[in-house]
N, C-alpha and C positions, 0 to 999 in steps of 0.2 A: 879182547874177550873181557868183559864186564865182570865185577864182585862186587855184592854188597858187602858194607861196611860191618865190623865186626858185632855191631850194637843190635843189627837185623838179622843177623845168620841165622838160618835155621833151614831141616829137611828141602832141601829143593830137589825141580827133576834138574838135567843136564841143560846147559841152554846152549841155544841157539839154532835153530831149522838150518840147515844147508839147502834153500829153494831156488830162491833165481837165480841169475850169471848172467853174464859178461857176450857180447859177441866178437869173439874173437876169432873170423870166419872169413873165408873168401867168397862171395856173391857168386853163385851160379855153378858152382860146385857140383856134377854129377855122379849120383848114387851109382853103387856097385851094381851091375847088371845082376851079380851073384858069388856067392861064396865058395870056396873051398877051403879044405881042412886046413890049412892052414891061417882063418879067420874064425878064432873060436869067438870072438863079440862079433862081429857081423852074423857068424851063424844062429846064435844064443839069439841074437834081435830078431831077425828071420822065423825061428823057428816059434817063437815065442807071440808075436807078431800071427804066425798062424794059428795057434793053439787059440788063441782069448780074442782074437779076430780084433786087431787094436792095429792100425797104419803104424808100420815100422820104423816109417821117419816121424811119426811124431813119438814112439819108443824113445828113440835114438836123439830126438831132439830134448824130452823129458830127463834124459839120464846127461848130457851135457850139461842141460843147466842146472841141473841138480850138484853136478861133483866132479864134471869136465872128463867126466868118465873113468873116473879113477877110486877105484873101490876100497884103498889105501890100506891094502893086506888086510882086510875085514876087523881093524880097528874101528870103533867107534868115533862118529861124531862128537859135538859139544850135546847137541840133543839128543845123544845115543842112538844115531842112526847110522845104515849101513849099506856096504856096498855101491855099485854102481848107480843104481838106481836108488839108496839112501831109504831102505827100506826103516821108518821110527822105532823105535819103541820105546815111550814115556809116558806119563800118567794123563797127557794130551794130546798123544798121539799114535798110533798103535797099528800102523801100518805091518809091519813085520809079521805080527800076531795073526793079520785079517790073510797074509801071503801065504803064513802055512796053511791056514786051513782051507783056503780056496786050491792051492797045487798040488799039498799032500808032501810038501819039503820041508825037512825038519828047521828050528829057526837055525840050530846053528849051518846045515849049507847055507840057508839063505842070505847069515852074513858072511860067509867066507867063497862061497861058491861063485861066479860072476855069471853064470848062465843061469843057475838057481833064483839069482835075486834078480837077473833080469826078467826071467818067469815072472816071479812075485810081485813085480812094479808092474807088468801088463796084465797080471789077473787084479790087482785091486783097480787100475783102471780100466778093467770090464765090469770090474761090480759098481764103481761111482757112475758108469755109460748107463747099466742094465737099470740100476736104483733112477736115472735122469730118465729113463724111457727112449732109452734109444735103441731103433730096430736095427735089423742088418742093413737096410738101404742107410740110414742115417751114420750106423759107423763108418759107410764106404768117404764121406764127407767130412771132411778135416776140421772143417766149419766147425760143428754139432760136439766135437769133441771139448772145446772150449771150459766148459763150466765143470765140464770131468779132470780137466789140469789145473782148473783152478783150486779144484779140492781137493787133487792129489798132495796138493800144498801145505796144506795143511792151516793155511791163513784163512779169513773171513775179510769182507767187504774188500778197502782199495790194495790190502795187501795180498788179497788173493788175488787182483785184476794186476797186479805189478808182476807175480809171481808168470800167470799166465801166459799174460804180455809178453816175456821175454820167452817164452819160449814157442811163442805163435812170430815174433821176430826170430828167432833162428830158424823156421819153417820159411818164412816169406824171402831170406837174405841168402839161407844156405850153408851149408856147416862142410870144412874140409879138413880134417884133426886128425891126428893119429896121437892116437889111444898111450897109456902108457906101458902098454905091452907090445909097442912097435908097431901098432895094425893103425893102416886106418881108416876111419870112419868118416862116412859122407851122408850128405842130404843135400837132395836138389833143390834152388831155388824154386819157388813155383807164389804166384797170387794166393791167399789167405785170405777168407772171408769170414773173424772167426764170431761165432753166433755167442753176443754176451749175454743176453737175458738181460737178470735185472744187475751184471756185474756193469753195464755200458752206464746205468745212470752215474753221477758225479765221482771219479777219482779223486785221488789224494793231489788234488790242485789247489788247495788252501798254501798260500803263504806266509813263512815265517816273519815275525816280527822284529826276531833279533837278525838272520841277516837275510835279508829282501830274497837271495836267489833259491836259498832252500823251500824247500815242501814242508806242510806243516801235518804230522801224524801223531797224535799226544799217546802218550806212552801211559800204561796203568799207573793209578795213584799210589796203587801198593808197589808201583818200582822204582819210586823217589819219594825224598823227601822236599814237602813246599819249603822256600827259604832255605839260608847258607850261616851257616854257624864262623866262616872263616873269609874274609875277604878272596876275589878270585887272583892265584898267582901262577897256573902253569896251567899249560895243554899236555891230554896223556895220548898217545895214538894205542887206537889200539887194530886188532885185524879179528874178527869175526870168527874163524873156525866155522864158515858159514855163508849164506847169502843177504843178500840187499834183503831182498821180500822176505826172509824166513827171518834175518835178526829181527826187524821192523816188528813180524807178527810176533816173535817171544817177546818182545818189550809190551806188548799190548797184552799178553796173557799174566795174568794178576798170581799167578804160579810158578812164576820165574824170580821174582824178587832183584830183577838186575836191568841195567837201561844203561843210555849213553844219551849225552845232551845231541850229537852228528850221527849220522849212516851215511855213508860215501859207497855210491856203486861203481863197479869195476871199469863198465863197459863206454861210458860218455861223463861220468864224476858228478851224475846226479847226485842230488846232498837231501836229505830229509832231515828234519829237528824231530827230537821225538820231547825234551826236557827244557824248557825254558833255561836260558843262561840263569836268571837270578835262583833258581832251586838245585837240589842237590842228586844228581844222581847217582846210582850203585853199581859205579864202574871198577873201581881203585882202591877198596878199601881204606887206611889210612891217610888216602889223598882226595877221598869225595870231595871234603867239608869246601877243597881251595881250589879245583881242577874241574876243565873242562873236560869232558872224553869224547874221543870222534875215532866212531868204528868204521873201521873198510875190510869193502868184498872181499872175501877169498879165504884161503889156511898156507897159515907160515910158513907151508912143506915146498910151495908151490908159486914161483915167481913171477910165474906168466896174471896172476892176477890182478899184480900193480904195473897195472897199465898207467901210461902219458898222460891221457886226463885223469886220470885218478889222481896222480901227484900234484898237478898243474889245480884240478880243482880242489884238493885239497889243503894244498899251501896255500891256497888263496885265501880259505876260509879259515884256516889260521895265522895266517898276515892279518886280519883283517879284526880276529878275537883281540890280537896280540897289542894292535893300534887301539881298540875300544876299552880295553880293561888294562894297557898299560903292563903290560908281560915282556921281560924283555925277548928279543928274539932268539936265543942258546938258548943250545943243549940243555943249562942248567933248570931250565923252564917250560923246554919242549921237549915233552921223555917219552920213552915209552912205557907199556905198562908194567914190562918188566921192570921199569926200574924203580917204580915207584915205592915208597918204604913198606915191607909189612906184607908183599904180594909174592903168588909161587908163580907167575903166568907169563909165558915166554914170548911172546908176543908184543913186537911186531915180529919177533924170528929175524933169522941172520940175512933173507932176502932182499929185510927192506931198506932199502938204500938212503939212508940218514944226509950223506955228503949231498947227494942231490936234493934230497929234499929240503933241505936246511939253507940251499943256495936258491930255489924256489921260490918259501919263505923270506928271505932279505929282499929277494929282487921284484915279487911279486907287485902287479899295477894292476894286475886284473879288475874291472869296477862293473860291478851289475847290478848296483840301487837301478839305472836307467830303463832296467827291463831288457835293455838288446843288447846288453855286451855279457857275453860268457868265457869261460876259457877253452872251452869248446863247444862245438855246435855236434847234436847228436843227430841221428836220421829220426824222421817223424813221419809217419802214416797214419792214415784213417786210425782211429782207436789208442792214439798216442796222449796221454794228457800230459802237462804240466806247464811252468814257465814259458819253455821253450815254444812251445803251442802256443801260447799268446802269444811271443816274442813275432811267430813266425804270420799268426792273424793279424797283429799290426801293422806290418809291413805289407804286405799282402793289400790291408784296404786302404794305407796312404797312396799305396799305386795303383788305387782305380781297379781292385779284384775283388769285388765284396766275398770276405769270410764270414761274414755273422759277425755276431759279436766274440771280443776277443776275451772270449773265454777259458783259454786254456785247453777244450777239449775240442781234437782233431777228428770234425763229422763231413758228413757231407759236403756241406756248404763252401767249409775249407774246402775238402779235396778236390771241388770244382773249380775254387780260386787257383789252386794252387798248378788244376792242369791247365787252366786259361794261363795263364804267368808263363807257363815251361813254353807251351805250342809259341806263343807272341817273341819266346827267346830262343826259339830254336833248340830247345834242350827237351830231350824223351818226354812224353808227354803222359807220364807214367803215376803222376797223383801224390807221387814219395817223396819227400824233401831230401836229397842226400847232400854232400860237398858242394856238388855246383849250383843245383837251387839254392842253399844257402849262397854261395858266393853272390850269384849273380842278384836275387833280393839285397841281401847286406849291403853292396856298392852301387842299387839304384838311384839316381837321384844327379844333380849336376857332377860336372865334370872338370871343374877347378884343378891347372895345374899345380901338384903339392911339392913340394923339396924341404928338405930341414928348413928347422926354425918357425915352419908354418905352424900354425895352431887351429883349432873351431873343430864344429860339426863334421864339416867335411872329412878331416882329417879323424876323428871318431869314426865318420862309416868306412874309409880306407880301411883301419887297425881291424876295424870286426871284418871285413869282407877277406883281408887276408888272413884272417884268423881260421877263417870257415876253410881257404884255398889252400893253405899251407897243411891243416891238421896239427900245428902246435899255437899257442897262445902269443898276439901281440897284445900288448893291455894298451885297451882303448882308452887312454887320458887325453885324447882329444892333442895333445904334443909329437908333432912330428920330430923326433929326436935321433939319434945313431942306429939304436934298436928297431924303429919304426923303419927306417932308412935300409936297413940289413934284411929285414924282412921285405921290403920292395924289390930291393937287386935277388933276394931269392924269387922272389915268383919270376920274377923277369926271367932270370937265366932260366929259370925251367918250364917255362914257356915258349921257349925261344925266339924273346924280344930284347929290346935293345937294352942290357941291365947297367944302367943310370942311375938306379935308386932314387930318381923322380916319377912320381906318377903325374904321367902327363896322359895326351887320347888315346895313345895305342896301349898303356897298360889300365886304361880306366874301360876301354873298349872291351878288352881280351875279359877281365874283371864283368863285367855288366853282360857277358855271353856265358857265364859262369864255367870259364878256364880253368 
């Protein structure tokens, strides 16, 4: 959680949106045929869902990514919002306000109440449907509701198409959670066609300059300062009290007075810059002038939002500060924002697991100047932009699938490449890149037996293919080494092949079938 420095203080609203999330979901999850009293959120969505005539899994999928469902005893957000559904209220956003008077509930049930405010989240998304012109045939279409969750959001342009994004992916994947009142809650996978408008032209697929794999989303001028009063000597971590999309949009709003040079999302460790490294941004008060700041998804209370790549991608990107600007690698260097001198803000919280991360950080090889090596590989569908999109169009047209140009942005053209590719490999031929299409792209290409000590190319597309297959990071240094070596014999053994910790035909085979 960001502070401007004490030279800039002045009146501000609360910061930080709580908008997108994480998927942290099981695929193909089926919804509840129906409630009983004994699911008062299932019935609150149901009922609600009937009342404002709004698809109850996309309710249901809106209040996940909003706050994982968790209304947190109707305390306020960082952007003084509430409830389940994260009803605003600030001088930018004023959702709460538009829910009493469309339901007739006072504000306060509707921050304390959880069927109140889930009311309130599906009447203001029938007043952004009724204001976009949508009839009752168009709300039965999941599609059509698109540019109405983009606004629910509260963002504009790509950060309202990120905000969206993620929650037309929980639609398309599937959600199977239980709630923090013991229930739980489902949403069935099903196909998503969702209708962007003019939110489909260019996303936030600009790349950063300071480090290659990040997004580039420039942050208001009113929430840094250009240029550095103090040479750069520490990284501050900080945690959001909030989402990817919503922190993103309050650093764009010239009203918040606060930014972070990183944004690190939950769900695959996408990274966005919002503050060039050489300027100063209003994270840390007495430590702006000398520190970097890199915000990640999620609030302090709540563990489940520092996810594997979160860590993995975010050590990387401070291994990698740490090497550029000469920071040593400690504690004494890498703090958090609580510890910074001069600051009240608790944050990372006692979740965030320092020991691991910290061994992350030392160990870290991860390299993505190349464009194809990540520390993790995220799913990509139609409507997906960024890095990883190109990463995945490159690959796609060295092996003879023409994607278009590799643009970053996943249309058509991809998703024909991408289903020619699957059908020719024997894998679902379903349009989605998930584990195995990544695997089996990443390890196309010759078939050279590898064993330690090996080095080159080859040995690069090995580390990324098991990287894609395993779900944890090998860092692609092109060094077939112990590590490289340990990650082999795992796929093998859980493949059930012969674990040699040589990749030789039968694990370069099993590999290239996307295992």
């Amino acid at each position: 959680m960001p502070t401007r420095a004490a030279a800039h203080t002045k009146a501000r609203a609360s910061v930080l949106a709580a908008l997108t999330a994480t998927v942290l979901a099981a695929t193909g999850a089926p919804a509840l045929a129906g409630t009983d009293a004994g699911h008062p959120m299932n019935r609150a969505f149901e009922q609600a869902a009937r009342r404002f005539d709004v698809p109850r899994d996309l309710l249901a999928a809106v209040g996940y990514g909003e706050t994982r469902l968790d209304g947190h005893s109707g305390r306020p957000s960082q952007a003084n919002g509430f409830g389940v559904m994260h009803l605003v209220s600030n001088p930018t956003h004023r959702t709460l306000e538009q829910a009493a008077g469309l339901t007739g509930e006072s504000l306060a049930e509707l921050r304390t109440d959880t069927a109140a405010n889930i009311l309130g989240g599906a009447a203001v998304l029938r007043r952004y449907a009724d204001k976009l012109g949508l009839d009752a045939r168009d709300r039965d279409d999941l599609g059509a509701w698109y540019p109405a969750v983009a606004r629910y959001g509260g963002a504009d342009g790509p950060a309202a198409a990120l905000y969206a994004d993620a929650v037309y992916t929980f639609l398309a994947d599937g959600l199977d959670t239980v709630a923090p009142n013991g229930e739980r809650i489902s949403v069935t996978a099903r196909p998503v066609s969702p209708q962007k408008g003019p939110l489909a032209s260019p996303g936030p697929d600009t790349r950063s300059t300071d480090y290659p794999s990040a997004l580039w989303v420039p942050a208001d001028p009113n929430n840094y300062a250009t240029g550095r009063s103090a040479a750069i000597d520490k990284v501050v971590i900080h945690v959001t009290q909030g989402s990817y999309a919503g922190s993103i949009s309050w650093f764009q709003d010239p009203v918040s007075e606060v930014s972070a040079h990183y944004v690190i999302r939950s769900s695959d460790g996408q990274i966005t810059q919002m503050v060039r490294d050489k300027d100063t941004a209003y994270h840390a008060k007495s430590a702006n002038a000398s520190a970097l700041g890199i915000e990640h998804e999620g609030f302090i209370d709540d563990p489940s939002w520092f996810t594997d790549s979160m860590y993995r991608s975010s050590a990387a990107l401070t291994a990698y500060l740490c090497d550029r600007y000469g920071i040593p690698k400690d504690r004494a260097h890498i703090i958090g924002h609580s510890e910074a001198p001069g600051n009240d803000h608790t944050d990372p919280g006692p979740y965030w697991n320092w020991t691991r991360y910290m061994e992350l950080v030392a160990g870290s090889t991860a390299t993505t100047a190349d464009g194809l090596s990540f520390t993790s590989y995220g799913t990509q569908r139609n409507g997906s932009t960024g890095e990883q999109v190109r990463a995945l169009q490159t690959l796609l047209n060295a092996q003879g699938y023409p994607a278009g140009e590799a643009d970053g942005s996943f249309g058509a053209a991809t998703q024909s490449a991408v289903t020619a590719f699957q059908s020719a490999r024997g894998l679902d031929a379903d349009g989605v890149v998930g584990a195995r299409t990544w695997t089996a792209l990443l390890s196309a290409g010759a078939t050279p037996t590898l064993a330690e000590g090996a080095s080159g190319e080859a040995v690069k597309r090995l580390q990324r293919a098991l990287t894609a297959a395993l779900g944890s990071t090998v860092g692609a240094d092109g060094t077939f080494g112990p590590g490289t070596a340990t990650a082999v014999r795992s796929y093998q053994t859980s493949r059930g092949l012969s674990a040699d910790g040589i990749a030789g035909p039968e694990t370069w085979t099993a590999l290239q079938a996307g295992r």
